[in-house]
Z-matrix of the N, CA and C atoms (Angstrom, degrees):
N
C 1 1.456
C 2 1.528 1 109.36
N 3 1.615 2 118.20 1 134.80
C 4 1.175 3 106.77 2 166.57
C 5 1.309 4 121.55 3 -70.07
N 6 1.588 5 109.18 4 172.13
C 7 1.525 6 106.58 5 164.29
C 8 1.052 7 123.37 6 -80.09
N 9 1.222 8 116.48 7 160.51
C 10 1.933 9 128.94 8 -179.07
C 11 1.905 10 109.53 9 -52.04
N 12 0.902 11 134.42 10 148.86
C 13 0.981 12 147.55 11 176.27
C 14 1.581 13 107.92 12 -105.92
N 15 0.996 14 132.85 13 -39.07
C 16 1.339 15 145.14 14 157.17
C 17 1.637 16 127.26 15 -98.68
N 18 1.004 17 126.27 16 168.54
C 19 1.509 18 139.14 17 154.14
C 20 1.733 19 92.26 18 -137.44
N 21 1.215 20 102.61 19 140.29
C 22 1.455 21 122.19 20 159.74
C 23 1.440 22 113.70 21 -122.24
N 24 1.372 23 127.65 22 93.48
C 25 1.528 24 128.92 23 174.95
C 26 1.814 25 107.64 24 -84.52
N 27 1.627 26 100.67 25 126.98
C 28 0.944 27 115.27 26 177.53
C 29 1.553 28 127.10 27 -109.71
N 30 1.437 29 132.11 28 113.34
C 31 1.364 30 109.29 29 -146.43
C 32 1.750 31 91.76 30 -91.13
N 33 1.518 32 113.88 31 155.57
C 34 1.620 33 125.76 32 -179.46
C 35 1.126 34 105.58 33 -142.48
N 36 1.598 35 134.64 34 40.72
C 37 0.918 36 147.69 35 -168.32
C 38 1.533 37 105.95 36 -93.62
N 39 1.022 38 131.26 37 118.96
C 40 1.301 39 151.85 38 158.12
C 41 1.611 40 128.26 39 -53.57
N 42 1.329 41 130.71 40 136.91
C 43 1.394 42 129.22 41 179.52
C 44 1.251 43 104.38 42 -160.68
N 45 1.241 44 133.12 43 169.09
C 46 1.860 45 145.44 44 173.54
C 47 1.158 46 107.89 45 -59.36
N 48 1.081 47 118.01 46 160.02
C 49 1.601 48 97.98 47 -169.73
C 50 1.706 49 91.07 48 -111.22
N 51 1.252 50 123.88 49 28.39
C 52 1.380 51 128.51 50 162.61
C 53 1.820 52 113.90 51 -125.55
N 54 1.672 53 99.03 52 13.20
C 55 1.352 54 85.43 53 131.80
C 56 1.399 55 165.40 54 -129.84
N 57 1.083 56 125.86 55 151.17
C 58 1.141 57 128.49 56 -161.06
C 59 1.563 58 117.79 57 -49.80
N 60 1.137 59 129.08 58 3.50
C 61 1.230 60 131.90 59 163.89
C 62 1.622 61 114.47 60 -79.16
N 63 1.322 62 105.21 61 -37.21
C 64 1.804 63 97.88 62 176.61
C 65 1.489 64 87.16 63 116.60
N 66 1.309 65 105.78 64 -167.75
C 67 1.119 66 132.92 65 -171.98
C 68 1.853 67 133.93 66 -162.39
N 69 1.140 68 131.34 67 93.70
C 70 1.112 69 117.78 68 174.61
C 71 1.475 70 148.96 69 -48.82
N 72 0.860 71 104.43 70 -12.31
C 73 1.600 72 125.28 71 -156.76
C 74 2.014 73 113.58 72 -153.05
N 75 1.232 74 123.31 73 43.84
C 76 1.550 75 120.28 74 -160.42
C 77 1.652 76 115.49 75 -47.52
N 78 0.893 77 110.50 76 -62.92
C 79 1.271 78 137.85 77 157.11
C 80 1.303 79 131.97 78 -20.11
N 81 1.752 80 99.73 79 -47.68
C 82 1.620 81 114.88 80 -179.93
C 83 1.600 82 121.83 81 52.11
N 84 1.174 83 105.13 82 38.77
C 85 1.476 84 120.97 83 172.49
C 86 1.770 85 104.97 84 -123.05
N 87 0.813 86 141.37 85 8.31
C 88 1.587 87 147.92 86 164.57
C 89 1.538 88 105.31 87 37.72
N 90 1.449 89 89.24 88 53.58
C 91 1.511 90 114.08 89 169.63
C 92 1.752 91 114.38 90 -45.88
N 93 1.909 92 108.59 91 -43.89
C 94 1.593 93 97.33 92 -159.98
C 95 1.533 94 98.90 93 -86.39
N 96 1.195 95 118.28 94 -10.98
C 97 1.720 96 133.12 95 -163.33
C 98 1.045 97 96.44 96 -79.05
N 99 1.673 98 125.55 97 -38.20
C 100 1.480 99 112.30 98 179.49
C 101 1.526 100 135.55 99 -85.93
N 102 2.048 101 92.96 100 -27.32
C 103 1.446 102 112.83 101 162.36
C 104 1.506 103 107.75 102 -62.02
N 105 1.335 104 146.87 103 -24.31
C 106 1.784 105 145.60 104 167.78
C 107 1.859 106 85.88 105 -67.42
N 108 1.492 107 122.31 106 -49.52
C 109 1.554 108 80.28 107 -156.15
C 110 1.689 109 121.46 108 -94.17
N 111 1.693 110 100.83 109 -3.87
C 112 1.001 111 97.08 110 151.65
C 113 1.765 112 132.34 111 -77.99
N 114 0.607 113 128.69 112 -7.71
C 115 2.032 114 142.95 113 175.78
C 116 1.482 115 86.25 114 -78.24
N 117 1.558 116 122.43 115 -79.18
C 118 1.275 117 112.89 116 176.71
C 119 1.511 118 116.22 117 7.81
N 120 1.699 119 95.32 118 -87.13
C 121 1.781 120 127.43 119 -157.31
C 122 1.089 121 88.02 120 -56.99
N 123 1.474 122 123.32 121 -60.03
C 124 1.480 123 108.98 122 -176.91
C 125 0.966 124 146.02 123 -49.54
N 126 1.485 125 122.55 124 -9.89
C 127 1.372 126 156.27 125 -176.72
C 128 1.343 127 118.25 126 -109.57
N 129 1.355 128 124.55 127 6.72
C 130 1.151 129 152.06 128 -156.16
C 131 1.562 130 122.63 129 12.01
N 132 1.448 131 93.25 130 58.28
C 133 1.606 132 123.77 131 -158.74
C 134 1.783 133 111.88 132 -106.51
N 135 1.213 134 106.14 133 1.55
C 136 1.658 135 130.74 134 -165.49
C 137 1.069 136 114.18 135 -46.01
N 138 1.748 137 103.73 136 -33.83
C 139 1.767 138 110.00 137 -152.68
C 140 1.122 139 113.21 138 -108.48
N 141 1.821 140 98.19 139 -22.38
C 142 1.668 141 103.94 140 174.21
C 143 1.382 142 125.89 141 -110.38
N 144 1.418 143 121.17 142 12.28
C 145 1.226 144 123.95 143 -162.83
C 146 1.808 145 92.07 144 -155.63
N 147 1.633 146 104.20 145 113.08
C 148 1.548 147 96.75 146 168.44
C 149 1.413 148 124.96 147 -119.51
N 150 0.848 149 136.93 148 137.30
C 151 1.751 150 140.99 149 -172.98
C 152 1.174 151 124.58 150 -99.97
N 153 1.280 152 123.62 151 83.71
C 154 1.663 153 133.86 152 -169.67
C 155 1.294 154 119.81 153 -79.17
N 156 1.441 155 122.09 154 149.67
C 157 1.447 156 100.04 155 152.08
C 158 1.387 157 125.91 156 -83.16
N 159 1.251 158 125.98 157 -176.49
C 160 1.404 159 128.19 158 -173.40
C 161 1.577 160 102.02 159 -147.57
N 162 1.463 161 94.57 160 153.49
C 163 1.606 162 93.71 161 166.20
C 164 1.501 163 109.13 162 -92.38
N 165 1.630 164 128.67 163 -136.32
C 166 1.207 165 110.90 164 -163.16
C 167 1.323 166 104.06 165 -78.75
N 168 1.259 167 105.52 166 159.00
C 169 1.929 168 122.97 167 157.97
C 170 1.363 169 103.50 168 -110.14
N 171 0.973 170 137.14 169 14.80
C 172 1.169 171 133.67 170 -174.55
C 173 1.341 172 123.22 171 19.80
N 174 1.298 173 110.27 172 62.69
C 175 1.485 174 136.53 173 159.57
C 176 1.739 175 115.81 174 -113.53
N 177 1.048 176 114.96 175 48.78
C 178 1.632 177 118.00 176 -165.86
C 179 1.325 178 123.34 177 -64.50
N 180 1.555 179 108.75 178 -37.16
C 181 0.964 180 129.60 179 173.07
C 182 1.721 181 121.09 180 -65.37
N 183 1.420 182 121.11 181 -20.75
C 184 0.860 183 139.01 182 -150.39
C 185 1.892 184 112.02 183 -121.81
N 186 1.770 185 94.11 184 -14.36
C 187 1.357 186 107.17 185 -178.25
C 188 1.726 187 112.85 186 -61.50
N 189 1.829 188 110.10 187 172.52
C 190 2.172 189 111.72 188 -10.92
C 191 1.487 190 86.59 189 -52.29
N 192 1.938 191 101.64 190 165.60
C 193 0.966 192 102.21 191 153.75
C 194 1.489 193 95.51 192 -137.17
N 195 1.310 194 120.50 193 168.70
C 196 1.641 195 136.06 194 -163.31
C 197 1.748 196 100.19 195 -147.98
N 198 1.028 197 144.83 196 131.93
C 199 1.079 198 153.04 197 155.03
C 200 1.717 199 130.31 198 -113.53
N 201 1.194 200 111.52 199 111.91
C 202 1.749 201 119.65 200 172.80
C 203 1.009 202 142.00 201 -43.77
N 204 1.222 203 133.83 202 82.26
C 205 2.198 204 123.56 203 175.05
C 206 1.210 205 99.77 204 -80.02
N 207 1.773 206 105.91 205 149.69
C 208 1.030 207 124.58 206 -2.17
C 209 1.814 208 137.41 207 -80.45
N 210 1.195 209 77.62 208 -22.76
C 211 1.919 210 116.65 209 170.68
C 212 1.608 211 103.47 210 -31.80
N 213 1.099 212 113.60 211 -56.67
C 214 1.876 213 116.68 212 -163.00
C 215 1.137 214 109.79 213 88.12
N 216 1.504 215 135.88 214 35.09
C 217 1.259 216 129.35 215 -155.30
C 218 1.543 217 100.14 216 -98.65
N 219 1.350 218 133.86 217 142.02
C 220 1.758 219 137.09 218 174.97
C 221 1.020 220 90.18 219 -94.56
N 222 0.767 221 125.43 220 156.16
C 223 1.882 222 149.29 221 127.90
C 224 1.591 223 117.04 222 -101.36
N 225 1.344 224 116.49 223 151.25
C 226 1.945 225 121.18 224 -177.85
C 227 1.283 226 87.96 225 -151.21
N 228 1.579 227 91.24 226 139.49
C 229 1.403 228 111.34 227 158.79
C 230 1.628 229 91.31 228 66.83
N 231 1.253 230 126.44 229 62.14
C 232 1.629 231 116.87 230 175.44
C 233 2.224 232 80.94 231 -111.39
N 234 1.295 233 88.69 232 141.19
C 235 1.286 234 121.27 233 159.78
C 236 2.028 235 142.64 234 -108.53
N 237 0.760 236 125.00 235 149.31
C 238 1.634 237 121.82 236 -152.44
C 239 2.063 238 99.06 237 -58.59
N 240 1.683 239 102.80 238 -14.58
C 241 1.376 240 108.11 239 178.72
C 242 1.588 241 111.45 240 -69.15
N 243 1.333 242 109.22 241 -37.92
C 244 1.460 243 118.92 242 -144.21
C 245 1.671 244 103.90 243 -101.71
N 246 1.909 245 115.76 244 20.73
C 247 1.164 246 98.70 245 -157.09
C 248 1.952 247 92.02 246 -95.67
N 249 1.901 248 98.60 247 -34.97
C 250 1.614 249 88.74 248 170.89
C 251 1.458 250 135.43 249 -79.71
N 252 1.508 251 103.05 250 0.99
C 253 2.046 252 109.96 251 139.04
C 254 1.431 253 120.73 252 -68.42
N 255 1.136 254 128.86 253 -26.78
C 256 1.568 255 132.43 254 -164.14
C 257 2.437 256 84.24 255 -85.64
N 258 0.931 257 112.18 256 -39.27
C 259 1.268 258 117.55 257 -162.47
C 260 1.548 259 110.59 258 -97.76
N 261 1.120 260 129.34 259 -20.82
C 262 1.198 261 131.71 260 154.61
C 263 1.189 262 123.97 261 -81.93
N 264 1.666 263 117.58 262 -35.89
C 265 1.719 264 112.53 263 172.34
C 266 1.339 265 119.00 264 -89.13
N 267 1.688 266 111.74 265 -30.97
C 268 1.388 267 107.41 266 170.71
C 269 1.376 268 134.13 267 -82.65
N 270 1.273 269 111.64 268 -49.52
C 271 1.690 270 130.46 269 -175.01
C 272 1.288 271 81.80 270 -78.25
N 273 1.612 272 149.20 271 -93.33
C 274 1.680 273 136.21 272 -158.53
C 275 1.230 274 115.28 273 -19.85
N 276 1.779 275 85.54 274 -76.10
C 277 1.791 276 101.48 275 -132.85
C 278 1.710 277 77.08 276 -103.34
N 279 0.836 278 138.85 277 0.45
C 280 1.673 279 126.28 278 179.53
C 281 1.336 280 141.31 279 97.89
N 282 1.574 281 104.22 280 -19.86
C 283 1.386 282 145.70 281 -166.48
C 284 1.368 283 123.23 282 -97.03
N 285 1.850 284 112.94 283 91.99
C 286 1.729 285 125.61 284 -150.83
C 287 1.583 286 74.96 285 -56.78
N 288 1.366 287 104.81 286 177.73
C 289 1.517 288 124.01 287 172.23
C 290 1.780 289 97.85 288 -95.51
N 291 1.110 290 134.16 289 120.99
C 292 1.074 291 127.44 290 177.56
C 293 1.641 292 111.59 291 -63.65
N 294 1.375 293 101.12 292 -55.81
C 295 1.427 294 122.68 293 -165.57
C 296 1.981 295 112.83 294 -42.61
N 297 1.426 296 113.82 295 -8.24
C 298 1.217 297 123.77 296 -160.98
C 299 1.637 298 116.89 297 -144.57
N 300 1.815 299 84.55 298 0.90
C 301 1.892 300 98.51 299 -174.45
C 302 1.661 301 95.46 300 -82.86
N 303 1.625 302 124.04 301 127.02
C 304 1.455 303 142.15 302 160.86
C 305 2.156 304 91.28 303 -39.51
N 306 0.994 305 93.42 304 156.14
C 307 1.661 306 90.14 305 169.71
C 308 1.510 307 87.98 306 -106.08
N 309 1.704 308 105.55 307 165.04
C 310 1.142 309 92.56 308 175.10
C 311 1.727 310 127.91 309 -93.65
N 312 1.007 311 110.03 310 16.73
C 313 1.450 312 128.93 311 -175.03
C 314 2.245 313 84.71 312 -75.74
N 315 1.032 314 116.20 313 -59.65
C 316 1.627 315 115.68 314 -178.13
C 317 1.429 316 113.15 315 -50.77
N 318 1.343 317 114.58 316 -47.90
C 319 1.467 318 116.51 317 177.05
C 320 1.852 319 149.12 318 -53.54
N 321 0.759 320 117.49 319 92.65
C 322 2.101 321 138.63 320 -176.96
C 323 1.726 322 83.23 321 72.87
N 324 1.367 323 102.61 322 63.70
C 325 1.689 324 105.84 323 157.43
C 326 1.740 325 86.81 324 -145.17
N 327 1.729 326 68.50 325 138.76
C 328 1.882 327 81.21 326 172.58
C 329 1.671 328 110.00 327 -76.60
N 330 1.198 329 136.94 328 -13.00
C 331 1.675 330 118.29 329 173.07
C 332 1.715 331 94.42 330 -126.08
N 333 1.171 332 126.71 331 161.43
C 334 1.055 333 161.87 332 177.96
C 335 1.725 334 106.90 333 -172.69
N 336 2.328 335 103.89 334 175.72
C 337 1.015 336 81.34 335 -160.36
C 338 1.734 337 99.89 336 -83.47
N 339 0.925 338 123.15 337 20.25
C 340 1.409 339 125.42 338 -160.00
C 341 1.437 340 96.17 339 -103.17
N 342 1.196 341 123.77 340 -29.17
C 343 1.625 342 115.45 341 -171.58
C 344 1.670 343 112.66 342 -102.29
N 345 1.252 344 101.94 343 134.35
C 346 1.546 345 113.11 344 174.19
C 347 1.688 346 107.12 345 -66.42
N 348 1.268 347 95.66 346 158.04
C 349 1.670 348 97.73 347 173.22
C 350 1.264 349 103.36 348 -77.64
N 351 1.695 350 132.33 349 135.73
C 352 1.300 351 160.64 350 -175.06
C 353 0.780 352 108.34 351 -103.21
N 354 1.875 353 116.91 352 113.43
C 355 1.838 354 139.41 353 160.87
C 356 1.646 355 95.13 354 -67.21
N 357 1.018 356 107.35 355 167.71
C 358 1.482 357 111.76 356 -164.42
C 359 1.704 358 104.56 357 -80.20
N 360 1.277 359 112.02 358 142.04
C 361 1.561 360 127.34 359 -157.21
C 362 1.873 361 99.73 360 -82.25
């Protein structure tokens, strides 16, 4: 088997739904993780591109969020619509989706403008 050409991490991370961090996954059924791996198959993309779940990325504020290897690419705020745009512009044709890329000024920093200041977790 070849190797993956992609990783797609999908976060399904769970939280209260009173807290203020957000939540990726409410539900806890990893609804968008499964809609990527079915689009995948359908795309007959199965063998080279896999879509995991993940626990946190600690982008909460920013959720779901899903991020691309090898690229490093974020995504925020991706929805069950936006997964066969994420797979046609990125994994195809090459082309992150801007419209849904984290900047990287938000990313493994504790403030951005999206994140509240955090009492200790």
């Amino acid at each position: 088997m070849a190797k993956f050409e992609h990783h797609i991490f999908v976060c399904t991370n769970q939280r209260p739904p009173e807290n203020p961090r957000g939540c990726c996954d409410p539900e806890g059924l990893g609804n968008l993780q499964i809609l990527f791996k079915k689009a995948l198959a359908e795309c007959g993309l199965k063998a080279t591109v896999r879509a995991n779940r993940s626990g946190c990325l600690d982008q909460c504020e920013h959720g779901p969020t899903v991020v691309i290897y090898p690229e490093g690419v974020w995504y925020g705020g991706v929805k069950p619509e936006d997964v066969t745009e994420i797979i046609e512009s990125h994994i195809i044709n090459k082309t992150p989706v801007t419209r849904l890329m984290l900047a990287d000024g938000c990313i493994n920093t504790p403030v951005c403008q999206h994140k509240q200041p955090r009492k200790s977790e």
